[in-house]
PAKENU-478143 format. One line per field, with one value per residue (C-alpha): residue in three letters; x, y, z. Coordinates in nm, 2 decimals. Example, Ala and Ser with C-alpha at 12.3 -4.5 7.8 and 13.67 -1.06 7.14 Angstrom:
r	[ALA, SER]
c1	[1.23, 1.37]
c2	[-0.45, -0.11]
c3	[0.78, 0.71]
END
This chain:
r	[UNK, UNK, UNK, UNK, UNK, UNK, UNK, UNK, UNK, UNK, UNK, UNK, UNK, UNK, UNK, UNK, UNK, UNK, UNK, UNK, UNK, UNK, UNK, UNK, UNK, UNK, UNK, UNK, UNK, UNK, UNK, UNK, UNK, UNK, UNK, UNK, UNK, UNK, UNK, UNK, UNK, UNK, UNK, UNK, UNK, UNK, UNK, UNK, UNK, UNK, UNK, UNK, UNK, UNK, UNK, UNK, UNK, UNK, UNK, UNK, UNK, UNK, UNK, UNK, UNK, UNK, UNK, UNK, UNK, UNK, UNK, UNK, UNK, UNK, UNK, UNK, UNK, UNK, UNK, UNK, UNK, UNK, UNK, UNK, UNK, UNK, UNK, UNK, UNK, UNK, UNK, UNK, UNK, UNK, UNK, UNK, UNK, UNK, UNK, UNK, UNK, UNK, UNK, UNK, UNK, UNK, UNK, UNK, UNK, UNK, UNK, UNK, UNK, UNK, UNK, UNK, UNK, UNK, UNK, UNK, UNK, UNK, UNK, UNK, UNK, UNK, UNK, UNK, UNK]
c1	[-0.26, -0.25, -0.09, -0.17, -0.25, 0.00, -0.15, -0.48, -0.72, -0.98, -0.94, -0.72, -0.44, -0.39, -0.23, -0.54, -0.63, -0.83, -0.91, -0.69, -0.86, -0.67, -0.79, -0.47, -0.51, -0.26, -0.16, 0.07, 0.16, 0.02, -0.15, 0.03, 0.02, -0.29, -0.48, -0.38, -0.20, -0.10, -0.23, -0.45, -0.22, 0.07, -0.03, -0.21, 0.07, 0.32, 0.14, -0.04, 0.30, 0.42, 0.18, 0.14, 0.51, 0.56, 0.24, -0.04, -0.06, 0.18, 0.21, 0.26, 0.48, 0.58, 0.95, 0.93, 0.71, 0.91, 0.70, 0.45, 0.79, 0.94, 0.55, 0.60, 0.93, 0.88, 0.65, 0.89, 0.86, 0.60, 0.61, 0.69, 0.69, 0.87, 0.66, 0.84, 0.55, 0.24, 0.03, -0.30, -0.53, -0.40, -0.07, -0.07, -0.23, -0.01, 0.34, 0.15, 0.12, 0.50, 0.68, 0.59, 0.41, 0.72, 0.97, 0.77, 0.65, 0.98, 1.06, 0.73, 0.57, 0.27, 0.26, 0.04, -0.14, -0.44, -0.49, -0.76, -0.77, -1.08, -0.97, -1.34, -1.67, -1.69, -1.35, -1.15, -0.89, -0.75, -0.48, -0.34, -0.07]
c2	[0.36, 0.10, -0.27, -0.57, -0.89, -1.12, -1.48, -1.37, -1.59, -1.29, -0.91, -0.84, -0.97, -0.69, -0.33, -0.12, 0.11, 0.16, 0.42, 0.23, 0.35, 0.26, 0.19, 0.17, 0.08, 0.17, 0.05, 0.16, 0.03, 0.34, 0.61, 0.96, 1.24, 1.35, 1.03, 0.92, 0.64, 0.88, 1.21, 1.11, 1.41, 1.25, 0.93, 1.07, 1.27, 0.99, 0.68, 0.88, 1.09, 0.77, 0.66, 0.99, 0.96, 0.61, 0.49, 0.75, 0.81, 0.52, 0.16, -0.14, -0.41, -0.76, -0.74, -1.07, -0.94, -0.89, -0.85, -0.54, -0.37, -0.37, -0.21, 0.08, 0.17, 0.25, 0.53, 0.85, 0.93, 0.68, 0.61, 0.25, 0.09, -0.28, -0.48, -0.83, -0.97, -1.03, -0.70, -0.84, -0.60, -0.87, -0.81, -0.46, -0.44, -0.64, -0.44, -0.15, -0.31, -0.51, -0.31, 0.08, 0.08, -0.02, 0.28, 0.53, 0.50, 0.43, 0.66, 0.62, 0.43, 0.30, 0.04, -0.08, -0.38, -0.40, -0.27, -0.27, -0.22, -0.09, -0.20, -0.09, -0.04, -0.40, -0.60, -0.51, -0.68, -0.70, -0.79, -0.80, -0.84]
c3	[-0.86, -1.13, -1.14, -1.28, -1.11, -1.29, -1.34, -1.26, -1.50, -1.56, -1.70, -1.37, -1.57, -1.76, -1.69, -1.51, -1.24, -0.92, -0.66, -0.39, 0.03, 0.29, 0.66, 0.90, 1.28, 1.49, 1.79, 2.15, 2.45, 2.64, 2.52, 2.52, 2.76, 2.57, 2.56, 2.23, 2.00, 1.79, 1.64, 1.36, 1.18, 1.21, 1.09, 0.77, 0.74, 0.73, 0.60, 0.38, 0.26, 0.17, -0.03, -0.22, -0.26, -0.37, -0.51, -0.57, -0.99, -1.01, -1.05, -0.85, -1.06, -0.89, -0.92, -1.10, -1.38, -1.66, -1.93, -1.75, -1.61, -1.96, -2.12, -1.82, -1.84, -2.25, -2.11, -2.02, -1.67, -1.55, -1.23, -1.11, -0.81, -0.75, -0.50, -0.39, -0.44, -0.72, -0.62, -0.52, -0.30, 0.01, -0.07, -0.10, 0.21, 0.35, 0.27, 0.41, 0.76, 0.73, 0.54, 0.50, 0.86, 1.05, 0.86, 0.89, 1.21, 1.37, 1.62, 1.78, 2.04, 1.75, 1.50, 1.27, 1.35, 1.06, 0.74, 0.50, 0.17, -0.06, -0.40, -0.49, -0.33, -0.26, -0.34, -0.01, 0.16, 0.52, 0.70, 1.06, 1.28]
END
């Protein structure tokens, strides 16, 4: 996934790319007639589907950022996604646990309550509930 940290004072202001890994813990009130949260299957399949689907070979664009939204959508068929907010490793992490977590886990009895973020080997970023 690429984006571009917008303000940022070093070379993370420009349009780049990283390896993105995400760590999502998940959470129940009871465990299921198996002993689970949740199948690890089904998580992966729909945390992980969303990100394939919305930001995997794409990038992450603060809504606000006019001048980086207006460079990607010159390229035919590049692949943007609007975040509502400046997309920082924190933040990204952050929308996974608050935003995506919540939709595509409805339905079930889990929730996300951390997520973290390797941006690379050693800039990571966590959040939680």
């Amino acid at each position: 996934m690429g984006h571009r940290v917008y303000g940022h004072e070093g070379k993370c202001r420009h349009l780049h790319g990283h390896n993105f890994v995400a760590f999502v813990t998940a959470s129940a009130t009871s465990l299921d007639e198996v002993g689970r949260v949740i199948d690890f299957g089904v998580l992966k399949e729909r945390i992980g589907g969303w990100i394939d689907r919305e930001w995997d070979h794409a990038f992450v664009v603060w809504d606000g950022d006019a001048e980086a939204r207006a460079a990607l959508e010159r390229v035919a068929g590049q692949r943007i996604y609007l975040l509502p907010s400046n997309p920082t490793a924190e933040n990204l992490a952050d929308h996974l646990l608050k935003f995506v977590g919540p939709r595509v886990l409805a339905g079930t009895d889990t929730r996300l309550v951390k997520v973290t973020l390797y941006e690379t080997e050693n800039g990571i970023a966590e959040v939680t509930l």
